[in-house]
C-alpha positions as CSV (number, residue, x, y, z in Angstrom):
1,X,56.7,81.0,116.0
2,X,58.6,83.7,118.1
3,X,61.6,81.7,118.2
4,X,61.8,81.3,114.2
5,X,61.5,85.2,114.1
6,X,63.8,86.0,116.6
7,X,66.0,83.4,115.0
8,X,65.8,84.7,111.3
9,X,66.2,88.7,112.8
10,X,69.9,87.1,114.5
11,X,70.5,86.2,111.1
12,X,69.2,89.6,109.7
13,X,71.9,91.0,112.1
14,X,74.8,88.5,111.2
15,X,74.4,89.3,106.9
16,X,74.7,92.8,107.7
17,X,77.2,93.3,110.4
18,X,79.8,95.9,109.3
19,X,82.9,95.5,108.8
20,X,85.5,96.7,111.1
21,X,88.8,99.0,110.6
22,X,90.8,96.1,112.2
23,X,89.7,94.0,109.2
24,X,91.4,95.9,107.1
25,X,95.0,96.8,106.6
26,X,96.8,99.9,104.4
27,X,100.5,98.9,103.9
28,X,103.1,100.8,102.1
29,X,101.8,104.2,101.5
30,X,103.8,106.6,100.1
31,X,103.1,110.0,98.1
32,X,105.2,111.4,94.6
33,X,106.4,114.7,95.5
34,X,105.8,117.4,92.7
35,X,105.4,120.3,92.3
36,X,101.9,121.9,94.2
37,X,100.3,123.1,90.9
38,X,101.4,119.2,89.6
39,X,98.5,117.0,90.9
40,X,101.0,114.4,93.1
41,X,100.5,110.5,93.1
42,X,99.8,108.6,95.8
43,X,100.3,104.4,96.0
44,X,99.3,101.6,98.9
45,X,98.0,98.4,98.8
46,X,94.6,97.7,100.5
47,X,94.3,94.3,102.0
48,X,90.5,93.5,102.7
49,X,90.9,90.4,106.0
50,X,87.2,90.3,106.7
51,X,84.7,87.8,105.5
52,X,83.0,90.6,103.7
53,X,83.1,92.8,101.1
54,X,84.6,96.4,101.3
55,X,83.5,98.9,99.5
56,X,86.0,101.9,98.8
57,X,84.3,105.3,98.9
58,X,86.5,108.1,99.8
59,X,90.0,109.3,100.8
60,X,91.3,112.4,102.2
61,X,94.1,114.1,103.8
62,X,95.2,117.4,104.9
63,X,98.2,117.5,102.6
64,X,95.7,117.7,100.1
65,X,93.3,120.4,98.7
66,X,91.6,117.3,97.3
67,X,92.3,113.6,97.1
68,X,90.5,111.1,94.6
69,X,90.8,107.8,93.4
70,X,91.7,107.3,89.4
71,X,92.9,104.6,87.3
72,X,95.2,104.5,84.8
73,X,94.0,103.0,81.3
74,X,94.6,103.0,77.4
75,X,92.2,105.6,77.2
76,X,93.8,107.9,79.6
77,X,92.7,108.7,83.0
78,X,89.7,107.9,85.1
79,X,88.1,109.2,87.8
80,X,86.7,106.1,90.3
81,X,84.1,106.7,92.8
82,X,84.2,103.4,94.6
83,X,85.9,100.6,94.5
84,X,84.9,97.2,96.2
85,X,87.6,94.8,97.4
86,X,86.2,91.1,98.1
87,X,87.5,89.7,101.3
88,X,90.8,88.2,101.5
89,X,91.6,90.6,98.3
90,X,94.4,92.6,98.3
91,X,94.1,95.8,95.8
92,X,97.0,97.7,94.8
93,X,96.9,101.2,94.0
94,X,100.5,101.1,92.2
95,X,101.8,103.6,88.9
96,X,100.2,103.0,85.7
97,X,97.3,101.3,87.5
98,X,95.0,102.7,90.7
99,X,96.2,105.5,92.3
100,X,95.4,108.8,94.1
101,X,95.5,112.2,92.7
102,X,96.5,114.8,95.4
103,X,95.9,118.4,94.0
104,X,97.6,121.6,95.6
105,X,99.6,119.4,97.5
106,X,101.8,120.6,100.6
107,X,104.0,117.5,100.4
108,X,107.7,117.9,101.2
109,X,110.3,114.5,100.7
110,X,111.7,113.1,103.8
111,X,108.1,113.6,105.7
112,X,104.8,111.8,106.3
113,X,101.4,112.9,105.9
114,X,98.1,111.2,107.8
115,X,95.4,109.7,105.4
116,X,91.9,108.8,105.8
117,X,90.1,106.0,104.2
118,X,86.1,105.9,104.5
119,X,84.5,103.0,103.6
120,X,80.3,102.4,103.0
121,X,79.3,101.5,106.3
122,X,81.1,104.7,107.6
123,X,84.2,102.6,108.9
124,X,87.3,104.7,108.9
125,X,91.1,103.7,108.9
126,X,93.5,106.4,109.4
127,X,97.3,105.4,107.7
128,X,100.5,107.5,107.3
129,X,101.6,108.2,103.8
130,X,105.7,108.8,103.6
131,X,106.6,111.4,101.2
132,X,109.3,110.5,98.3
133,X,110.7,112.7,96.2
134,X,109.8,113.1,92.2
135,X,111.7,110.0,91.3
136,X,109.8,107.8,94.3
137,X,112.8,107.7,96.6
């Protein structure tokens, strides 16, 4: 009997082992440049290489007063509070789809600005955003 519970609590452990930063990879981030009382746009792709879902919950960065996550539909804008990513998914956050919205920016072309991803489990992955100019060069 004590090996069937210890057994099933390994298990326990396994289905809920987080998922790690190294599972996860943020490629080819780059801020829009505008104007500070402009709200700026920021693009990456998120690629999810675990075997578990990822759940989306927050980003920040100091070039921004505040940073959220919005999507781009026929109805306008919306604001998104999480997003999940299923593993081997890759989620890009692109114009005219997901994107981030950086308000009172202090983004200047020709730089790079850190940016912090926080997942559910608490995971955190740090990335460096460049900075293009108002046309995305």
């Amino acid at each position: 009997m004590r090996t069937k519970i210890l057994a099933a609590c390994a298990l326990g452990a396994l289905l809920i082992a987080p998922v790690h930063a190294a599972d996860i990879a943020v490629t080819q981030g780059w801020f829009r440049a505008l104007p500070s009382s402009v709200p700026s746009g920021g693009y990456f792709t998120l690629h999810n290489g675990s075997a578990k879902k990822i759940t989306l919950r927050n980003v920040e960065s100091p070039a921004c007063s505040t940073l959220m996550m919005h999507k781009t539909s026929k109805g306008g804008m919306e604001h998104v509070m999480a997003l999940d990513v299923a593993p081997g998914e890759t989620l890009a956050f692109a114009p005219g789809g997901y994107h981030l919205m950086c308000m009172d920016s202090k983004l200047k072309p020709g730089t790079s600005v850190p940016v912090t991803f926080i997942f559910s489990q608490g995971e955190k992955l740090a990335a460096n955003f460049a900075v293009r100019n108002a046309m995305g060069k």
